[in-house]
C-alpha positions as CSV (number, residue, x, y, z in Angstrom):
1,X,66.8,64.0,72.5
2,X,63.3,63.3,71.2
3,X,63.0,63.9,67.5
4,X,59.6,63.0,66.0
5,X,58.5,61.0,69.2
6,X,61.6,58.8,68.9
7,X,64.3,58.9,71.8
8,X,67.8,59.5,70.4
9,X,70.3,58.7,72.9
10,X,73.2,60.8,71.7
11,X,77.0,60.9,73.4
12,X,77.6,64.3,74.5
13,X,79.7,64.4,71.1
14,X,76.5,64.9,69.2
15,X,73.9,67.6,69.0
16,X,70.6,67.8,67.5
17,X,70.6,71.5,67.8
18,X,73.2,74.1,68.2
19,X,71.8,76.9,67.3
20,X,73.8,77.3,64.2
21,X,73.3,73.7,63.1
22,X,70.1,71.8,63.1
23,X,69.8,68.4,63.4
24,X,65.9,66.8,61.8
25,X,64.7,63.5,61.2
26,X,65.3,61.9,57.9
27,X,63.1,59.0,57.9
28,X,62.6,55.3,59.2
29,X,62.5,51.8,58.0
30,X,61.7,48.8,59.3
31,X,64.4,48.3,62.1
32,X,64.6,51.8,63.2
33,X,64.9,55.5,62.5
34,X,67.2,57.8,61.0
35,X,68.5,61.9,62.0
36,X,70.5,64.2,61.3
37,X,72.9,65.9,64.1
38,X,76.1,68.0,64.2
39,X,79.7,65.9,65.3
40,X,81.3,68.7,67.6
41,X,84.5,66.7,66.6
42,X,84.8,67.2,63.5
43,X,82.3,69.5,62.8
44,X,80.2,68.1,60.4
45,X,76.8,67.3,60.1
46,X,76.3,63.5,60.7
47,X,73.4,60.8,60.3
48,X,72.9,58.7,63.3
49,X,70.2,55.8,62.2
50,X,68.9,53.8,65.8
51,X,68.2,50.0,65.5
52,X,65.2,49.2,67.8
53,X,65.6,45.9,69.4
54,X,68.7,44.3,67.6
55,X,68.3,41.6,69.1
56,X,64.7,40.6,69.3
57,X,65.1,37.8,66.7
58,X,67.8,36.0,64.8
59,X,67.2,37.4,61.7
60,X,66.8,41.2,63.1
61,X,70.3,40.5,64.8
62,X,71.6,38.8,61.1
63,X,71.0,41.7,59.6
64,X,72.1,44.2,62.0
65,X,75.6,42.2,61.3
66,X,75.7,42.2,57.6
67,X,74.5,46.2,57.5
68,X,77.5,46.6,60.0
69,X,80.0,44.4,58.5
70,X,79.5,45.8,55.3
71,X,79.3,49.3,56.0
72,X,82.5,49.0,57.9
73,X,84.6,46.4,55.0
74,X,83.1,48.4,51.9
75,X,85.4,51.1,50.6
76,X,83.7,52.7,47.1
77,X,82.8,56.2,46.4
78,X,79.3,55.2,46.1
79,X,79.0,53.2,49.1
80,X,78.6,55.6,52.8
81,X,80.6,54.3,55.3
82,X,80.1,53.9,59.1
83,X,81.9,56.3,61.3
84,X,80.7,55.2,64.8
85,X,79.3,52.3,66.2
86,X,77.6,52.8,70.0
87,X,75.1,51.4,71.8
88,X,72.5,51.9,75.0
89,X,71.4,49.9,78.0
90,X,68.4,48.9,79.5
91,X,68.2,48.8,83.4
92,X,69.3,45.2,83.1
93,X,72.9,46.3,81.5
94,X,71.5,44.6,78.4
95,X,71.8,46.3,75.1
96,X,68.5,48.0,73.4
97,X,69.5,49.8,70.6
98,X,72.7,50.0,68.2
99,X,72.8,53.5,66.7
100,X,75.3,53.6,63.6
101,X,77.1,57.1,63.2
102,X,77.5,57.7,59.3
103,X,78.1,60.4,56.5
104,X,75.2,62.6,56.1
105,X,74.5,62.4,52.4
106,X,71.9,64.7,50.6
107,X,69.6,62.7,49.4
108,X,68.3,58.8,50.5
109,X,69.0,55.6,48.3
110,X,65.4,55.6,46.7
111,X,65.5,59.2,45.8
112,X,69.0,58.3,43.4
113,X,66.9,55.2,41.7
114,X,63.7,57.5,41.6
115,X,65.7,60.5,39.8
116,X,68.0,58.4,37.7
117,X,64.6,56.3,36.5
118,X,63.1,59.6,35.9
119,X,65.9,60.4,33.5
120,X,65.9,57.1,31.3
């Protein structure tokens, strides 16, 4: 799946587009990007953010670990939590990109601080 020039590489699980549901890209960051598809599973739509190069430094793969680990050990309303965890594989059998599954939610972090500061 290419969505805004980036390569998603989605289990069969996950669609961008299916015809009744449309997957889009939400955004990027430093590490990677974020989109939108539909889980076929439990039909719902889904975020599925891809890490670039986890591992191309120490402190890239640090913080690929702490997002993880706290997404997956944090239980608050407030807080998303990580469905799915996968990865794919170079030619080398060598991982190149983590993609976390997660909660599709609304509206991004900064958008919440941005509206609630615009309230105060």
């Amino acid at each position: 799946n290419v969505i805004d020039d980036l390569d998603f590489s989605f289990p069969s699980r996950y669609l961008y587009d299916t015809g009744d549901q449309k997957g889009r890209y939400l955004g990027h960051g430093t590490f990677g990007a974020v989109c939108s598809a539909y889980d076929t599973k439990r039909e719902v739509m889904v975020a599925i953010k891809k890490l670039r190069h986890p591992f191309s430094k120490s402190s890239v793969t640090r913080r690929v670990f702490r997002e993880l680990t706290l997404l997956k050990y944090c239980h608050h309303p407030c807080i998303i939590h990580n469905d799915e965890v996968y990865v794919s594989k170079n030619d080398n059998n060598r991982i190149q990109e983590i993609y976390f599954v997660m909660e599709c939610m609304p509206t991004t972090l900064s958008q919440n601080i941005r509206q609630v500061r615009a309230r105060v």
